[in-house]
C-alpha positions as CSV (number, residue, x, y, z in Angstrom):
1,X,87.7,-152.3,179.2
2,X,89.4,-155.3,178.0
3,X,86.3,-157.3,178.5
4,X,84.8,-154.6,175.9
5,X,86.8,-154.7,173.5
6,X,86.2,-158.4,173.6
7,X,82.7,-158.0,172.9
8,X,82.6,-155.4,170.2
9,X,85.4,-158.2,168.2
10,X,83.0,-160.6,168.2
11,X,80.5,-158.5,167.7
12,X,82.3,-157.6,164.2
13,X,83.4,-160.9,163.5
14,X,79.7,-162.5,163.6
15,X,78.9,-159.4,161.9
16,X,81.2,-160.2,159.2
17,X,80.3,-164.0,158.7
18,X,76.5,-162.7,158.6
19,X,77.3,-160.8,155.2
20,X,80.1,-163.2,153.9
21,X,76.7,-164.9,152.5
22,X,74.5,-161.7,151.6
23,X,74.6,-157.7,151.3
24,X,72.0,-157.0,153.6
25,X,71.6,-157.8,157.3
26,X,67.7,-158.6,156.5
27,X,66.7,-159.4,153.1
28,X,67.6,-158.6,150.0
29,X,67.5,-154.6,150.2
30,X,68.5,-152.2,152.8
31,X,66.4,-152.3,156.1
32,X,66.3,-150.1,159.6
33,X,68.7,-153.1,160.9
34,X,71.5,-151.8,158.5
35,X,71.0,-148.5,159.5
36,X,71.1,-148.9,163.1
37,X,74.5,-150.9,163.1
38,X,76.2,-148.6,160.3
39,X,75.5,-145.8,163.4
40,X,78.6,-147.0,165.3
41,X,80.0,-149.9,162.6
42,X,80.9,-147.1,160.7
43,X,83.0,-145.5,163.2
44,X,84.6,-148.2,165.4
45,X,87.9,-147.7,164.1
46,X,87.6,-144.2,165.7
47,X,86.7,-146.6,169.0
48,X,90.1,-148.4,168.4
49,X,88.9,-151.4,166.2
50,X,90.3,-152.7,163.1
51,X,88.3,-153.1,160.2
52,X,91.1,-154.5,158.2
53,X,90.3,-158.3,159.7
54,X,86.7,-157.8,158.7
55,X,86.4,-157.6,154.3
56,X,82.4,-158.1,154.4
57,X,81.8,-155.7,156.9
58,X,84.0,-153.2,155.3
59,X,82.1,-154.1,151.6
60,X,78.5,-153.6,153.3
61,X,79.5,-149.9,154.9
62,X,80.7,-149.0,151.0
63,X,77.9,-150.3,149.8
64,X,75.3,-148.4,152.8
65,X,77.5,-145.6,151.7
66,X,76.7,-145.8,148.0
67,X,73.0,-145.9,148.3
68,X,71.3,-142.9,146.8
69,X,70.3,-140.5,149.2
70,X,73.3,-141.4,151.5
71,X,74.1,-138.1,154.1
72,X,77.7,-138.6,155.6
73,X,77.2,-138.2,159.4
74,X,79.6,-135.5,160.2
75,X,80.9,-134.4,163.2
């Protein structure tokens, strides 16, 4: 597990330095790649992560959030 929780740290943190330069993960608008890693982004303090260490990843899920037509996933 430790080995895991390794992974999915610097998974955030290259994450993070990715959109310290841009909103978007391709481009200049939203694309299927910010989709696909909002699915579990979105949720990884639920996993046990912090977000906290992490302010561009936290400013790109408000602003996948804000994007008109946004459905909450809910449980």
């Amino acid at each position: 597990m430790p080995g895991k929780r390794a992974a999915g740290v610097a998974a955030l943190k290259l994450m993070d330095e990715h959109l310290a330069s841009r909103a978007w993960f391709v481009g200049d608008a939203p694309s299927v790649a910010d989709i696909c890693l909002y699915a579990y982004t979105h949720v990884a303090e639920e996993g046990g992560f912090v977000l906290e260490p992490f302010p561009a990843v936290r400013a790109w899920i408000a602003r996948v959030e804000g994007l008109k037509g946004y459905i909450p996933i809910t449980a």
